[in-house]
N, C-alpha and C positions, 0 to 999 in steps of 0.2 A: 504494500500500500504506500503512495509516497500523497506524504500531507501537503496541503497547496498551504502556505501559511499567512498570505498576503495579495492582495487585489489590487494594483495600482491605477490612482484615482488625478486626474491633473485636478489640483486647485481651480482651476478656472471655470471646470463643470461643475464643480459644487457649488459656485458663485454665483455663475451664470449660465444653469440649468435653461434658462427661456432659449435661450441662441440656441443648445443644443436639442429641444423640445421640437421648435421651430424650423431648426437646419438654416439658422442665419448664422455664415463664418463668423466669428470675431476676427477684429483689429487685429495685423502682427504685432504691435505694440503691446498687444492685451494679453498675448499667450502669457502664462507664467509657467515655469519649470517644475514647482512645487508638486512632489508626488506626497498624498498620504494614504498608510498601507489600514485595509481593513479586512479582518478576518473573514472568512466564509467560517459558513454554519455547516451542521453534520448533513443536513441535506444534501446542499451542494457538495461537500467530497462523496457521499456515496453516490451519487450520480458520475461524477467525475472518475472514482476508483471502478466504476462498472464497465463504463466504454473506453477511459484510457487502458483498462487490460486488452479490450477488445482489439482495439488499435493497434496495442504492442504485438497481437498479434497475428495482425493481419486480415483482422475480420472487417463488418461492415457495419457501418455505422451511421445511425440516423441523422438525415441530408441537412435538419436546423443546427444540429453541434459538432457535425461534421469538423470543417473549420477548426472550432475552438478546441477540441479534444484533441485532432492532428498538430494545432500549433503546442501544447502539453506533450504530446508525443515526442516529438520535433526536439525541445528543452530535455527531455530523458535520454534520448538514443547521443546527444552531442554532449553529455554530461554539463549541461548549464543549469543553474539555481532554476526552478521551476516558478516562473511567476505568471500568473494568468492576468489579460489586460481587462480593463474595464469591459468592452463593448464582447467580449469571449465570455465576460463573467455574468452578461444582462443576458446573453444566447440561451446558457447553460441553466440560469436557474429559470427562465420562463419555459425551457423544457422540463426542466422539475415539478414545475407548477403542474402543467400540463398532464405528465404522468399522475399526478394524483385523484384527478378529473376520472 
């Protein structure tokens, strides 16, 4: 099982959530660099630990978290710190949702 320990989030979508709601770019000026790290719940990794197995080994894997499990893939097989990005960690858990349905 390898735990995702952190979600990285830019400051500026916490900020200014409307722009990204919206899909209006902000200013380059406005970017800010600031990442803050937020935990996933157990939902999210047993979702994550079911299809990244999958993945590692070579199975198939449902086309909305495709993507985001392969990019977790991806981080394992090159031995890099496993960090899932915001918009992989919105994929994954509205598929969670989903499955609960």
């Amino acid at each position: 099982m390898i735990r995702i320990d952190r979600v990285l989030v830019p400051e500026w979508l916490l900020h200014r959530w409307i722009l990204v709601a919206y899909k209006i770019p902000p200013l380059l000026d406005g970017w800010r660099r600031e990442i803050y790290e937020i935990a996933p719940d157990e939902k999210f990794q047993a979702v994550v630990d079911q299809y990244l197995e999958v993945a590692l080994a070579g199975g198939e894997l449902p086309d909305t978290i495709a993507p985001a499990i392969l990019n977790l893939a991806n981080d394992v097989m090159s031995g890099r710190e496993v960090t899932i990005r915001a918009g992989d960690y919105i994929s994954i858990m509205g598929f969670a949702k989903g499955m609960q349905r």
